[in-house]
N, C-alpha and C positions, 0 to 999 in steps of 0.2 A: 632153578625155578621153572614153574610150567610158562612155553611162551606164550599161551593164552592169560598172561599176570603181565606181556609185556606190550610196550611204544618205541615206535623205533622214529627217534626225531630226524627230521630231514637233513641237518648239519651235520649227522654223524655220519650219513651218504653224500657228501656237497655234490657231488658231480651229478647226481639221479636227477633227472627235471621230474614235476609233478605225478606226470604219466608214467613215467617208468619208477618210480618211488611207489607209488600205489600198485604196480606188476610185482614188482619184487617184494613187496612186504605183504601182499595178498599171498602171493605163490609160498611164501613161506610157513603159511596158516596164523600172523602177526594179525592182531583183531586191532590194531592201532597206530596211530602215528601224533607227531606232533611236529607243526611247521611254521619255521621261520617264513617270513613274509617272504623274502627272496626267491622260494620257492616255487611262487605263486605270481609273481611280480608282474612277468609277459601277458597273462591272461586277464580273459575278464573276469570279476568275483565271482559271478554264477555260474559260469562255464565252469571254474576249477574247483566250486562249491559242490557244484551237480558230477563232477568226475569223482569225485570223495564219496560223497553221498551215495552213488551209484556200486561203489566198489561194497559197500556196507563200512569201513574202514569207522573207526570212531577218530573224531581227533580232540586227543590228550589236552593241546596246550597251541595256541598262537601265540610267537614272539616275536616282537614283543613290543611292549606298551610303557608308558613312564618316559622317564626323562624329561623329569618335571624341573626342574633347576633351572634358571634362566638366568639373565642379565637387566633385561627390561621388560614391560608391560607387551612390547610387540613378540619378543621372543616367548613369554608365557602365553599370547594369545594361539602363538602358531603351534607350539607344543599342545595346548588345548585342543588344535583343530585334529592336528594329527591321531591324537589319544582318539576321540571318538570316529574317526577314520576307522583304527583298528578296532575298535569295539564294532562297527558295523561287519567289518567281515568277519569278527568272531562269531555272529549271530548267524551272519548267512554261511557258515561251515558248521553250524550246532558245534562249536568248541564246548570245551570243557571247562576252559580256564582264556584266562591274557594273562602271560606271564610280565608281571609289571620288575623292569631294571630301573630304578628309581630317579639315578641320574648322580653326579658328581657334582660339588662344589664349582659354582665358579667365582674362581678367588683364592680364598684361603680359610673362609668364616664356614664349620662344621654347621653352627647353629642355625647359621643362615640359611643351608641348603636342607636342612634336616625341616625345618621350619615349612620350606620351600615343597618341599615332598608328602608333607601332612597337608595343605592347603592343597596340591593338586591332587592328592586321595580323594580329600574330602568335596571335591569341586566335580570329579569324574562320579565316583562310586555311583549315583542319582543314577546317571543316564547310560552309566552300563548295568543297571538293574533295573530300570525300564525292558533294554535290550535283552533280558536274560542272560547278562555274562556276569562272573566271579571275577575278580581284580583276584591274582597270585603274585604277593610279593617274594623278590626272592633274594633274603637277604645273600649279601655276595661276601667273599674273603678278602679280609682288608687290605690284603695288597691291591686292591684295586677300587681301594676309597677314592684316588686321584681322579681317572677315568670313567668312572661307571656308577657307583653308588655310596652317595655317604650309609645306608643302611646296609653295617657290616656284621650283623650278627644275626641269629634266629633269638637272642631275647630284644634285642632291640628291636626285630619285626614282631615280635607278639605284643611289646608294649606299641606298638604302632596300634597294630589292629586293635587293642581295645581302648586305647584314646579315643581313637576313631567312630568307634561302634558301628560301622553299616554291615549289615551282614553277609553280603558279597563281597567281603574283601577278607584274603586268607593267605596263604602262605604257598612258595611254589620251594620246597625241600628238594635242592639240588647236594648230594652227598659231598661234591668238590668242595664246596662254599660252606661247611660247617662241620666237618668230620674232624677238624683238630682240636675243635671247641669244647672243653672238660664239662662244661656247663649243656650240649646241645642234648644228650637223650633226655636232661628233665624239661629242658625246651619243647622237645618235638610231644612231651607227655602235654606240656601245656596248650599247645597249640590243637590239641584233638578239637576236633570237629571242623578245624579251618582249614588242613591242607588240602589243596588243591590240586597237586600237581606234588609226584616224588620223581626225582630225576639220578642215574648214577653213570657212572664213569670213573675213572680212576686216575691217583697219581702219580704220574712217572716222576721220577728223579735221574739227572738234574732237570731242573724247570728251564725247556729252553727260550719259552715267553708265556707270560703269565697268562694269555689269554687260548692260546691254541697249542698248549703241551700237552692234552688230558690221554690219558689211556682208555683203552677197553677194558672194561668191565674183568677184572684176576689181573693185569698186568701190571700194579702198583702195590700202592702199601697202605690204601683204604681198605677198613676190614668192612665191606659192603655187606656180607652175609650178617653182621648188630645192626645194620645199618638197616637194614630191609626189616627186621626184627623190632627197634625203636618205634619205626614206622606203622608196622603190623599194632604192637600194642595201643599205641594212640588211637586204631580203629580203621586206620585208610585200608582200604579195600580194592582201592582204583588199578589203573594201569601203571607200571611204571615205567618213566621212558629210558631209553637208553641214551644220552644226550655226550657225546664227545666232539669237542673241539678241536684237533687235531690237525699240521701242520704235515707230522708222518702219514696219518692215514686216510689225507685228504691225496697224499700224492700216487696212490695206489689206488687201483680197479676197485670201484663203488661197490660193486658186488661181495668181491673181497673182503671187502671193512663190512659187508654189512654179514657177511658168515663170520668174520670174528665177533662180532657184535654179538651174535647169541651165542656163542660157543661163550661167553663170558655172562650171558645173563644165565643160560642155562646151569653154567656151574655152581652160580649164588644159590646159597638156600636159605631158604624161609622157616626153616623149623623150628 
């Protein structure tokens, strides 16, 4: 793929601070990025808004947002505060998207937390479309229903968003979280016009923690080149990131991981 079709998320480089993330992904001719908050964390929002902005850089995707599940009325009220926290610095980075991780059960009641995650959609969506931002849900792989998200599938995020109806809230299509799914390319057909954010990486085998085992982009056994394809037919257009959670290639020179990094988007093809 041309790398002007690509984002290179900040968690696939963890070691890079802001400034040297925006060095290396410029100097590469990369037209994008997408970043985790940690990335950003030391600085003030307009300082590290105005270092982005300045570089021309687009940014893909802030994450991230949700984690809407609670225990009690105090805990929903602080998750609320948080959500439009990050909605504020999506605005002042012109993001593209908030990638929303929805949040996990607490307990053991699905319906409760699924329940729980349609009320703080529908509670947030208002005032991040004031702000000009997109909600990108992303539904995740169920093995990680426990921790992170009762919304495990992309049909169970498209029935979300149209329960819902607001129109900035869409889908954030990470290849990890839905490539085993028999059901996802008539998913991602349905979901046209709402994705937000496509994101790829790969899966190694064996899994040596379900959160930060991902590969680079050809080193698994996702066939990313349907994947990009799926994506194309639905109509996205956008950037797509390279987003790896990685455990090995966090422990290697930034720079390093970030020339595997396209040496693996570049080989995808879009045809």
């Amino acid at each position: 793929m041309d790398l002007q079709r690509c984002s290179i998320n900040s968690t696939t480089v963890r070691g890079l601070g802001l400034s040297e993330l925006i060095e290396a992904v410029s100097g590469r001719g990369i037209p994008g990025v997408g970043l985790w908050r940690d990335c950003y964390a030391g600085l003030r929002i307009s300082t590290a808004a105005n270092q982005v902005r300045s570089s021309g850089l687009r940014v893909t995707s802030i994450c991230r947002g949700g984690m809407f599940t609670h225990r009690d009325d105090e805990d929903k009220s602080r998750s609320a505060d948080e959500n439009r926290r990050i909605i504020d610095e999506a605005h002042a980075f012109d993001a593209e998207c908030v990638v929303i991780v929805c949040g996990a059960p607490v307990g053991k009641d699905l319906d409760v937390a699924r329940a729980q995650i349609r009320d703080g959609l529908d509670a947030l969506a208002p005032y991040a479309q004031s702000a000009g931002i997109r909600l990108a849900i992303e539904p995740m792989h169920p093995m990680m229903v426990a921790d992170r998200s009762a919304i495990t599938s992309l049909a169970e995020a498209n029935d979300l968003i149209q329960a819902l109806d607001h129109e900035n809230i869409g889908i954030a299509l990470d290849a990890y979280h839905v490539f085993w799914d028999v059901n996802y390319p008539s998913e991602v057909q349905r979901a046209s016009g709402r994705i937000y954010a496509v994101q790829v990486c790969d899966w190694v085998v064996p899994i040596q923690g379900q959160l930060t085992s991902r590969g680079m982009p050809g080193e698994g056994t996702i066939d990313l080149t349907a994947f990009v394809k799926h994506v194309a037919r639905a109509g996205y257009d956008g950037l797509i990131e390279i987003e790896v959670l990685s455990d090995a290639w966090w422990a290697v020179d930034p720079e390093t991981a970030l020339d595997a990094a396209i040496r693996g988007f570049e080989a995808m093809s879009e045809a």
